[in-house]
C-alpha positions in Angstrom: 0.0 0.0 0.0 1.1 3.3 -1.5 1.8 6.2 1.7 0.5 9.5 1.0 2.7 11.9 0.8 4.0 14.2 4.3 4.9 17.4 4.8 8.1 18.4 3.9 9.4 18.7 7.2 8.2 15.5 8.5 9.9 13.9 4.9 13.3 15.6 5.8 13.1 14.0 9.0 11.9 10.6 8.1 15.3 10.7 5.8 17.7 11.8 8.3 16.3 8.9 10.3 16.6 6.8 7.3 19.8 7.9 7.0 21.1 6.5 10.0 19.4 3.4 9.7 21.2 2.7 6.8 24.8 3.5 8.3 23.9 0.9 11.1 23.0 -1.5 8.7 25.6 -1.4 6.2 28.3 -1.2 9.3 30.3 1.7 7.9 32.9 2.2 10.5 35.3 4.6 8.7 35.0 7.9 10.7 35.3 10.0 8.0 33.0 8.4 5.6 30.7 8.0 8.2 31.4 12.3 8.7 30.8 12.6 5.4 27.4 11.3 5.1 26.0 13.1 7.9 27.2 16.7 6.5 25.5 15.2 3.1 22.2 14.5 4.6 22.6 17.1 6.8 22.7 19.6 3.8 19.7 17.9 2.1 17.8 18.4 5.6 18.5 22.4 5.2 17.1 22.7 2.0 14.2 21.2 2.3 13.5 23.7 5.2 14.8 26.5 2.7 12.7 25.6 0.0 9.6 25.8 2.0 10.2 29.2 2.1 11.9 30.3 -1.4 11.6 28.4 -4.8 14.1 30.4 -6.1 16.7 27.9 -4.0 15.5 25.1 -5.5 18.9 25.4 -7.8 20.6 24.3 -4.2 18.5 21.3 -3.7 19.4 20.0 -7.0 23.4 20.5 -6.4 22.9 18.6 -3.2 20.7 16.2 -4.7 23.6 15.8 -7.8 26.3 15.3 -5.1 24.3 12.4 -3.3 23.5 10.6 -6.4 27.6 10.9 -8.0 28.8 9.5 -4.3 26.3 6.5 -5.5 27.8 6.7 -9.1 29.3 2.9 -9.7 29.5 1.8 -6.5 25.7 1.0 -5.1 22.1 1.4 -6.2 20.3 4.7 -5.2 18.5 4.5 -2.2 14.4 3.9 -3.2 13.8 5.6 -0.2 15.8 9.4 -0.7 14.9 9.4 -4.4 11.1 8.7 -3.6 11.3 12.1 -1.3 13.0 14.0 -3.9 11.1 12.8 -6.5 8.1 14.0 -4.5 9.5 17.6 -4.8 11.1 17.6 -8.1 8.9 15.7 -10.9 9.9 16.8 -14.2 6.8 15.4 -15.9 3.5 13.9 -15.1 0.5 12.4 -17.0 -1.6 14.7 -18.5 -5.3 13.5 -17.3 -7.1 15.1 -20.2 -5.3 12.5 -22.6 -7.4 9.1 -22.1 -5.8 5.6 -21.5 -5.4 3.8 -25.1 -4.3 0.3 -25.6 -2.5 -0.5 -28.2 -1.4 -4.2 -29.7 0.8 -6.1 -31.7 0.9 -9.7 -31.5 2.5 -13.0 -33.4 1.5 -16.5 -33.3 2.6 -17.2 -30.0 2.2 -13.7 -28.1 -0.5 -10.9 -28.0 1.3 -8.0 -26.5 -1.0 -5.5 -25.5 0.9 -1.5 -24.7 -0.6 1.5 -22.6 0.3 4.6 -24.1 0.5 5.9 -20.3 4.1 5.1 -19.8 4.3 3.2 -23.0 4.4 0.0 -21.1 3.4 -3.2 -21.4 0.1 -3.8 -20.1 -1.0 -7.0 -20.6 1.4 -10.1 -22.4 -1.3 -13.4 -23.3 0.1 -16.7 -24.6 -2.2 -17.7 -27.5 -1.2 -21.6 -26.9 -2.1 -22.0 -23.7 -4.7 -21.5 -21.1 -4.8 -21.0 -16.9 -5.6 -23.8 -14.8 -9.1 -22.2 -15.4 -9.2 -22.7 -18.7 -9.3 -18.8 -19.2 -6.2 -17.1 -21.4 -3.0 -17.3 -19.8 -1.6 -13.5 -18.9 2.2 -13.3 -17.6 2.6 -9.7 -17.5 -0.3 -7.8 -16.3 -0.8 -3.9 -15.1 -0.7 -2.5 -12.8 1.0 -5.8 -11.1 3.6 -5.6 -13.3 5.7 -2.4 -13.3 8.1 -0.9 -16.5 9.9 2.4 -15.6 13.1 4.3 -16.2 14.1 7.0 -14.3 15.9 10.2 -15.5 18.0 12.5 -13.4 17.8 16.3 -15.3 17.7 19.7 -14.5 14.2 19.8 -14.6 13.5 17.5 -12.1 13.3 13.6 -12.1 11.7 11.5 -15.3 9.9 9.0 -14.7 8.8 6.9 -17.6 5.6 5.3 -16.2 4.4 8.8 -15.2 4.4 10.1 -19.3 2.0 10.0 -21.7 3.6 8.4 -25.2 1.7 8.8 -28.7 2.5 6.3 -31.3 4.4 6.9 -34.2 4.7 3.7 -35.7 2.0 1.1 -35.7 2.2 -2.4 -37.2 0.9 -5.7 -36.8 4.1 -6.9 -34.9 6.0 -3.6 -34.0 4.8 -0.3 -32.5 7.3 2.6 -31.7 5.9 5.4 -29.2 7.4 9.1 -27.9 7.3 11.6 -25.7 8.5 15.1 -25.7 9.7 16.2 -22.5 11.1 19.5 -21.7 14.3 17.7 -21.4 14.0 15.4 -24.2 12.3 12.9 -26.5 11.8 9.6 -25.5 11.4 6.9 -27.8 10.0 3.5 -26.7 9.9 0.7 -29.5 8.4 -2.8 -28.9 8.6 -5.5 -31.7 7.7 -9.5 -31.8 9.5 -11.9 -33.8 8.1 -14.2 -36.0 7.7 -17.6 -34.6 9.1 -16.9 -31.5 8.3 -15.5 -28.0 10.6 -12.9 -27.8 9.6 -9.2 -27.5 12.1 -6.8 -28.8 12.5 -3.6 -26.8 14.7 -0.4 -27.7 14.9 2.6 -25.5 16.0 5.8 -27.2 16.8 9.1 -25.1 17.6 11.9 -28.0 18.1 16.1 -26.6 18.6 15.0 -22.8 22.9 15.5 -22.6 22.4 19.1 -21.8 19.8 18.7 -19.2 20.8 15.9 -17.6 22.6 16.4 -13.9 26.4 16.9 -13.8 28.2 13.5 -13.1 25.3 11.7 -13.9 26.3 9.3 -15.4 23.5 6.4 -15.6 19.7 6.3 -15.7 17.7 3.6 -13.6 15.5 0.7 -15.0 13.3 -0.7 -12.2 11.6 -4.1 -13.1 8.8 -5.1 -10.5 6.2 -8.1 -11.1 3.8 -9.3 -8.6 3.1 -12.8 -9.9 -0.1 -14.1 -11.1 -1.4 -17.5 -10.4 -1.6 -19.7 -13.7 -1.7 -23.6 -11.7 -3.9 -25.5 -9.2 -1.9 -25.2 -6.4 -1.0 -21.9 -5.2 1.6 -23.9 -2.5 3.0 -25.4 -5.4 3.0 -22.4 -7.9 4.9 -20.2 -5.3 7.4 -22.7 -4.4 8.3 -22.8 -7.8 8.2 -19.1 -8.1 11.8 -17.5 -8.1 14.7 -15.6 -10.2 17.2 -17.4 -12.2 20.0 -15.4 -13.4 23.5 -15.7 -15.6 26.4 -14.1 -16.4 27.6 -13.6 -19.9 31.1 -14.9 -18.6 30.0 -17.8 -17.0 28.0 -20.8 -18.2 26.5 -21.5 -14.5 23.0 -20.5 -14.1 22.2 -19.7 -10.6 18.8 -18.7 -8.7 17.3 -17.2 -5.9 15.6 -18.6 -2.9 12.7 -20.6 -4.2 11.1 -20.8 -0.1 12.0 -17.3 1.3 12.6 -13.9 0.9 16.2 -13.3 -0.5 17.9 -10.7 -2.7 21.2 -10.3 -4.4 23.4 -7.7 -5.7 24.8 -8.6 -9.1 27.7 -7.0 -10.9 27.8 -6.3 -14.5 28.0 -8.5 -16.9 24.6 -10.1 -16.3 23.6 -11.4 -19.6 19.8 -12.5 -18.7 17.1 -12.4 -15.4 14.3 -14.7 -15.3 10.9 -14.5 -13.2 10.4 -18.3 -13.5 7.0 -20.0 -12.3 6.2 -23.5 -12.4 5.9 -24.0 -15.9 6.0 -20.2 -17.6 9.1 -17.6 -17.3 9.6 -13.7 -17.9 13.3 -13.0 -18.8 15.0 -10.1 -19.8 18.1 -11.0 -22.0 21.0 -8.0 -22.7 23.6 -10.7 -25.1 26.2 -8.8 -24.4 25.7 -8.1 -20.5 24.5 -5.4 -18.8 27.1 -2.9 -18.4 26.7 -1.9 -14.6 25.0 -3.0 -11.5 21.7 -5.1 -10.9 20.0 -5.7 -7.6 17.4 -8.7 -7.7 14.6 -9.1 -4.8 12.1 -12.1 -3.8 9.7 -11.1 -1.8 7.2 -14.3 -0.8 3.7 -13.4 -0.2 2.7 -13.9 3.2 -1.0 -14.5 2.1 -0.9 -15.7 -1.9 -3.7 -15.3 -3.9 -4.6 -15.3 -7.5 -3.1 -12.0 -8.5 0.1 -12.1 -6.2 2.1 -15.1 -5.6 5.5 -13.7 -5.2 6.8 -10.2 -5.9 10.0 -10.4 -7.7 12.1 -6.8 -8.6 15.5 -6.1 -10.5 16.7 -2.3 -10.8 19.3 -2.0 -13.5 21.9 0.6 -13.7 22.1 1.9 -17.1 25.2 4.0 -18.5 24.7 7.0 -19.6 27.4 9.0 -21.7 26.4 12.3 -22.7 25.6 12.1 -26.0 23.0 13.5 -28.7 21.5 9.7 -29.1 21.3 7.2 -26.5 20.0 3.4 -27.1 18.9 0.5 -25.2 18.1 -2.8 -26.7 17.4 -5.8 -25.3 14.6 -8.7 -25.2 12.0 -10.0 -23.3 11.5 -13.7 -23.8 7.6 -14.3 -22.4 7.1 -18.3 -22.9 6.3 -21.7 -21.5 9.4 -23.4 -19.9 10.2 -26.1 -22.5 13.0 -27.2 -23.0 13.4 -27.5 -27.3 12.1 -23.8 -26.4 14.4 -22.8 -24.1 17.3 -24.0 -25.6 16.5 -22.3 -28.8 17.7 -19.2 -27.2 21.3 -20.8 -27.1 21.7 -19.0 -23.9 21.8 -21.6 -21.2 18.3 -20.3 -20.2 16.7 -23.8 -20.4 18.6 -24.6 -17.0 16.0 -23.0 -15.2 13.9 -26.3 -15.6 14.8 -28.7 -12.9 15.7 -31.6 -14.4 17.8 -32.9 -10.7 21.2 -34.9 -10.0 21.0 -37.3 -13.2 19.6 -33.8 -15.1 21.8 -35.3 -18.0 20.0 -38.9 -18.3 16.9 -36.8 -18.9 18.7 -34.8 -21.5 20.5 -37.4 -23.5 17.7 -40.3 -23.2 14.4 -39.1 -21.8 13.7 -35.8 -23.3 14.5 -37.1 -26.9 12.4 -40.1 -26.6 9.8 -38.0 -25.2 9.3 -35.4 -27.4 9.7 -38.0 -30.6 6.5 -39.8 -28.8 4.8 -36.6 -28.3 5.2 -34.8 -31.4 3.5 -37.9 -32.8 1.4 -38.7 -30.9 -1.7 -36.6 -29.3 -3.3 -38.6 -25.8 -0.3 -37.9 -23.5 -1.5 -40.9 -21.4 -0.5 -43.2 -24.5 3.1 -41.4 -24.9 4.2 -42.3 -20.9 3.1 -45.7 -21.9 5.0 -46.3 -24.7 7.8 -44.5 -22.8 7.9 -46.8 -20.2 7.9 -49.9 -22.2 11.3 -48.5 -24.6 13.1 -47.9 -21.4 11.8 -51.1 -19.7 12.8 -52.9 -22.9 16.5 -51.0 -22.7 16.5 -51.8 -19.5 16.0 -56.0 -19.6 19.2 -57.5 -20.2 20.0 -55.6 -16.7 16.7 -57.0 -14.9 17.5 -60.5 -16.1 21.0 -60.4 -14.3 19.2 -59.4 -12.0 16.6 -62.1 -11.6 19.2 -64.5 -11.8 21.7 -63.0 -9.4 18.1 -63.4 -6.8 17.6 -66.8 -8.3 21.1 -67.9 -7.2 20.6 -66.8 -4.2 17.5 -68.3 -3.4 19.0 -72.0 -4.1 22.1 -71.2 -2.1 20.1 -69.7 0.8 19.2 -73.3 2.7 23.3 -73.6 3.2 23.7 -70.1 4.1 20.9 -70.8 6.9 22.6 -74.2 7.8 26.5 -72.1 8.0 25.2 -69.2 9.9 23.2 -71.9 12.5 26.4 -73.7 12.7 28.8 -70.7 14.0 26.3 -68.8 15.8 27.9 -65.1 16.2 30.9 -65.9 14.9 30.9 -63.2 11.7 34.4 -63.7 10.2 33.9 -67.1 10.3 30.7 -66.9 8.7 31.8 -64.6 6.3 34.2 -67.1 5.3 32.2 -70.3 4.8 30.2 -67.7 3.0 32.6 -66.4 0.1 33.7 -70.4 -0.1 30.2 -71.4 -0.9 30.0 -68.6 -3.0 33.1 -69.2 -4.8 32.4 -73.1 -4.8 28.8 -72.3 -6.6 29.9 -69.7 -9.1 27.4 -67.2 -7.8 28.5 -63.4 -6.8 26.3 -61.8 -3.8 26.4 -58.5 -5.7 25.4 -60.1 -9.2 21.4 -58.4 -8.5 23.2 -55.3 -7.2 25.1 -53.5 -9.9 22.0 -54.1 -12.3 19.5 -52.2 -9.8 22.2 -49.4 -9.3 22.0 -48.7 -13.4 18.5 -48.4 -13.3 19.0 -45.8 -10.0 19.9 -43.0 -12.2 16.3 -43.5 -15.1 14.4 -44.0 -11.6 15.7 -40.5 -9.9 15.7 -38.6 -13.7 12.1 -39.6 -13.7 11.2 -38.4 -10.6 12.5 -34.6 -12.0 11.2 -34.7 -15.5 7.4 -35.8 -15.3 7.0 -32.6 -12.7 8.6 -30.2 -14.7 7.1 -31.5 -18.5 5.0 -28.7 -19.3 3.8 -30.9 -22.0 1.6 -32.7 -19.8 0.2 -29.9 -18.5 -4.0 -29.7 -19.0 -3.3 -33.0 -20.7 -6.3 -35.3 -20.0 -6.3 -39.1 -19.6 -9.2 -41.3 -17.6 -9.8 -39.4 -14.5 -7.1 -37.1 -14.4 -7.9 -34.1 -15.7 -4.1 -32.6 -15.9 -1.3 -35.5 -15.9 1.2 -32.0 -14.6 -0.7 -32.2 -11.5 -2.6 -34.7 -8.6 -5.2 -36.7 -9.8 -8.0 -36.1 -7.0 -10.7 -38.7 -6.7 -12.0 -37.9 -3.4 -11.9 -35.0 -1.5 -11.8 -34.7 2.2 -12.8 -31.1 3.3 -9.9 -31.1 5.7 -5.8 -31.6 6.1 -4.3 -34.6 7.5 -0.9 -34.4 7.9 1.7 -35.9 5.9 -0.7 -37.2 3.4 -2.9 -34.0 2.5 -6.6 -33.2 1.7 -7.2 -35.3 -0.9 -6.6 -39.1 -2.5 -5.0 -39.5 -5.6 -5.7 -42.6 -7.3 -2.3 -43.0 -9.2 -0.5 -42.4 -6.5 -3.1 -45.5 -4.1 -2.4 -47.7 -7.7 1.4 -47.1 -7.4 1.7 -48.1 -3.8 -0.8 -51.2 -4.2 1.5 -52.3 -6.8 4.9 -51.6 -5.2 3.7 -53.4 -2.3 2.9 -56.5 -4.5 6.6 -56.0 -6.0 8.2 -56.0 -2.9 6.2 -59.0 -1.4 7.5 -60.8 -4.4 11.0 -59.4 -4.3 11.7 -60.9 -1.2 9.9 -64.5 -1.9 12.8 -64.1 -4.8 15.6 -62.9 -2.5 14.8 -64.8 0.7 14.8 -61.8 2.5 13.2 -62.1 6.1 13.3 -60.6 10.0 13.4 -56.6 9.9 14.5 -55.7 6.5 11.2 -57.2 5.1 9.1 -55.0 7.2 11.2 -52.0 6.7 10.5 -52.7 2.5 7.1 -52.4 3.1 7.2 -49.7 5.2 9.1 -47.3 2.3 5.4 -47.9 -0.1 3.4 -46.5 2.9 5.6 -44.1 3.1 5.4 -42.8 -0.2 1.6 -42.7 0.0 1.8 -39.8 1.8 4.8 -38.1 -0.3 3.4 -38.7 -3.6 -0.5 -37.6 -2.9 0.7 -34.7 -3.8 2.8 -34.4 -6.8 2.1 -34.8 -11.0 -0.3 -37.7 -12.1 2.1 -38.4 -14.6 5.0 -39.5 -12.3 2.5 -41.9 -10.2 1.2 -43.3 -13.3 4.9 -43.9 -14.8 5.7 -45.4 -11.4 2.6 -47.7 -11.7 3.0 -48.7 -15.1 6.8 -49.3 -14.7 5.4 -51.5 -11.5 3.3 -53.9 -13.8 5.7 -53.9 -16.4 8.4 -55.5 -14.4 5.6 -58.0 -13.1 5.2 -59.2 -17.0 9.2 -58.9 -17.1 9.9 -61.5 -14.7 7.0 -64.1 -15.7 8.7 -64.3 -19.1 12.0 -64.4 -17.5 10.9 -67.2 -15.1 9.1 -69.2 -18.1 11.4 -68.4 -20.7 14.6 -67.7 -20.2 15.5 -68.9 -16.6 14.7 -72.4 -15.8 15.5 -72.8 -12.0 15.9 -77.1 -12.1 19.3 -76.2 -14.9 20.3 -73.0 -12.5 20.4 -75.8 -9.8 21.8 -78.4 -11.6 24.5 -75.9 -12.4 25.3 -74.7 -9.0 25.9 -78.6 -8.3 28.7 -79.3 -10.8 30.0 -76.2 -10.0 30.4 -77.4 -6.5 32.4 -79.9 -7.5 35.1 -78.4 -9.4 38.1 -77.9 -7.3 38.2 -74.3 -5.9 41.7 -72.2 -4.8 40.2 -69.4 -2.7 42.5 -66.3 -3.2 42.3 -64.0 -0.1 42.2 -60.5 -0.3 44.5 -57.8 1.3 41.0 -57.0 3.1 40.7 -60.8 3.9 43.9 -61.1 5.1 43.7 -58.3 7.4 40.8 -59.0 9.1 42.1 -62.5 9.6 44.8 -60.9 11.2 43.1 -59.0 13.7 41.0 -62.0 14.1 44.0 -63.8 15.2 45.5 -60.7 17.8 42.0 -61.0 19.5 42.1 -64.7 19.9 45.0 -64.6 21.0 44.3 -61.8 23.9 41.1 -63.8 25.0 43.5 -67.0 25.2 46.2 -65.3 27.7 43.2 -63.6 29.8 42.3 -66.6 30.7 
């Protein structure tokens, strides 16, 4: 909520007060500097009393208003809070109110841009493929939530862009160019789409101003603020994944805000593009070449989200300004779903702002190519993650059939292992020993099942990151789920419970049914028994909770990839394994004479085996 505006003495005061908040803040313990700043404020607080009582000294003001902003001058941002005052005071230009709000709009086939010539900013940005969860047209940018303005420091006062009336000079279907005369300048605002694309084109052109600007000053300010509009179910979820990605042109990591909490960050130049990123849409201003000077970034979570405010995200740039008859500003606006053919289309690294987690690169070199082959030829997305699951369950076979063997192995040998570990009672080395001799004696490896489960680790975990963050299932039907991108409600409680939520999913009650069944018959194969088996099918329960919650699409993978390896091992058990041979085989192996090599690990644990005998032997 905006503050009206005080008297000018209670202003002056609020500053000086301000003043020496800031100093505490920042912990500026040179004496001097801290001298310094007092004698600076302290000047501004004199003429604000002295222009209260002649205008004529409002010359002074500005001097002391120039040498505040130069001590600023490539070393921090202006403080909102002392150029809001003096703004107050010293606006160069407003809005003239006789001159009536007109819209203007240019638009492609992916964006509608629609452009208020108060400000000549953008008031409303629609993406003509795609639709909010309530069906209704999808709007990224929207005024007055969404705030374009450039601030001028002249003679005459303060410009600020949002506060001029601009009238078109060029109008075409994809470009429109506005200006406004100032007493210090023209102003020239272009906007233009590109073809195909969702990139908005945006030039900023100051032409007259290098006489009337301030002395020193050097730069102009670019202040980028966007309360975020809810375009998903889940406002939870939507603000979660609300945040700014950033990157530097000299640096191929992209990095990112808090996506939980309030955070902000002070970036240096060279910041090639910021992006407001939601859950499945993104805002991004690119400069190719890096902006030249400083950027601050802000979060700011919503204590209370609703519809039209989920997170309020801010950048102020610092543009340079040199003097000169003509001064331009070009850079882009990308306004687009978070795809990742899209995003990487901008050959900027800007597709990294889709979490795609620790095995991001399985998704990348297997999952996304597979999937978007499926997909682009193929329309019921239910369909696509079916045939998905059976190519990688069919890459993945020769690895579950070591697998079932390995377990099958296992199984036959596990009526000796019982009889050696009944036979030396607590005596671990020792059964350790019989162990790798009946092992070695068999021809069967106890980690044969394991190395084949830990290759499928990485497909299971790139899963888990990819179905979530696939904007192409997002509003995509299939048999009760209305969106596969989000939780597949069924029933609906009315109220919370905790850990498991307000709903039931019935993917997510079908995958755990269905683990359960493949871990009961997972340890019939394995022989496993005592507290490991309940502790396997206490993980499914667990999950019920976790996954009530998450895309429709993952839980339906999960299930399918379930029932899949059900059919998997009947074939393997008919087929291709026949246990009586296995057996048989184990047998014969037996029987083959055996030289058990001992490793340095064998022999060392022999060794201390020995030194503790040997102890208990003299104690007694």
């Amino acid at each position: 909520m905006k503050k009206k505006c005080k008297p000018i003495k209670e202003k002056a005061i609020n500053k000086f007060y301000f003043c020496s908040h800031f100093l505490r803040k920042h912990q500026i313990m040179d004496k001097k500097a801290t001298i310094g700043y007092i004698l600076i404020f302290a000047i501004i607080l004199i003429t604000f009393y002295i222009n209260q009582q002649n205008v004529s000294d409002i010359e002074a003001q500005k001097s002391d208003t120039t040498a505040h902003i130069s001590n600023n001058t490539k070393t921090d941002l202006p403080n909102d809070t002392i150029t809001k005052t003096i703004a107050d005071t010293l606006i160069a230009e407003k809005i003239t109110d006789s001159i009536p709000e007109r819209i203007y709009s240019i638009s492609n086939s992916n964006l509608k841009i629609d452009i208020t010539n108060k400000g000549a900013r953008i008031s409303k940005a629609f993406l003509k493929e795609y639709k909010n969860f309530y069906r209704k047209p999808l709007i990224l940018l929207k005024n007055p939530s969404d705030t374009f303005n450039y601030r001028i420091y002249t003679l005459q006062g303060i410009i600020n862009t949002m506060s001029l009336t601009f009238n078109p000079v060029l109008i075409e279907k994809n470009k429109i160019v506005f200006q406004s005369n100032t007493k210090s300048g023209s102003i020239n605002l272009s906007y233009e789409l590109k073809e195909g694309t969702y990139n908005l084109l945006t030039k900023v052109e100051l032409l007259n101003f290098e006489k009337n600007i301030l002395p020193n000053q050097n730069y102009l300010e670019f202040k980028w603020s966007s309360n975020v509009i809810l375009a998903e179910q889940s406002i939870e979820d939507e603000q979660s994944k609300t945040t700014v990605f950033y990157k530097y042109k000299s640096d191929n990591d992209v990095e990112n805000l808090s996506e939980t909490d309030n955070d902000n960050k002070k970036l240096q130049k060279g910041v090639q593009w910021i992006c407001y990123k939601q859950k499945f849409f993104n805002t991004t201003i690119i400069n190719k070449e890096g902006f030249a000077d400083l950027v601050n970034i802000e979060v700011e979570k919503t204590e209370v989200p609703d519809t039209n405010s989920i997170k309020k995200l801010t950048s102020n740039f610092i543009l340079p300004y040199s003097f000169k008859n003509k001064e331009l500003y070009t850079f882009e606006f990308f306004i687009g779903p978070n795809n990742y053919k899209t995003l990487s289309k901008q050959a900027l690294e800007l597709e990294d702002i889709i979490s795609l987690g620790f095995f991001g690169w399985v998704n990348k070199i297997m999952i996304i190519p597979i999937f978007s082959f499926l997909s682009e030829n193929i329309v019921n997305m239910g369909l696509v993650i079916l045939l998905l699951t059976i190519i990688i369950k069919i890459l993945l076979f020769p690895f579950v059939y070591k697998s079932y063997v390995s377990s099958a192995k296992m199984r036959i040998l596990k009526p000796e292992i019982d009889e050696i570990k009944e036979k030396y009672g607590n005596e671990l080395t020792k059964i350790q020993q019989e162990n790798m001799k009946l092992y070695k004696r068999a021809g069967v490896s106890p980690f044969g099942g394991c190395l084949p489960m830990l290759i499928q680790l990485p497909i299971l975990l790139a899963m888990f990151n990819f179905f979530p963050a696939s904007i192409e299932l997002r509003q995509k039907a299939f048999l009760w789920a209305n969106d596969l991108s989000t939780y597949d409600p069924v029933l609906e409680f009315g109220f919370h419970i905790p850990g498991y939520g307000s709903h039931v999913s019935l993917f997510t009650l079908l995958m755990t049914i269905s683990t359960l069944i493949y871990t009961r018959m997972n340890n019939q194969l394995t022989g496993v028994s005592g507290q490991m088996k309940w502790i396997s099918y206490l993980m499914p329960i667990l999950f019920l909770g976790f996954f009530n919650n998450y895309a429709s699409g993952l839980t339906y993978y999960y299930f399918l990839a379930n029932m899949i390896t059900f059919g998997q091992n009947v074939v393997i058990r008919r087929w291709f394994v026949d246990e009586k041979k296995l057996h048989k085989q184990i047998e014969e192996n037996k029987k083959k004479p055996v030289v058990m090599k001992k490793s340095s690990l064998q022999r060392k644990l022999e060794e201390i085996q020995k030194k503790n005998n040997t102890k208990i032997n003299k104690k007694k």
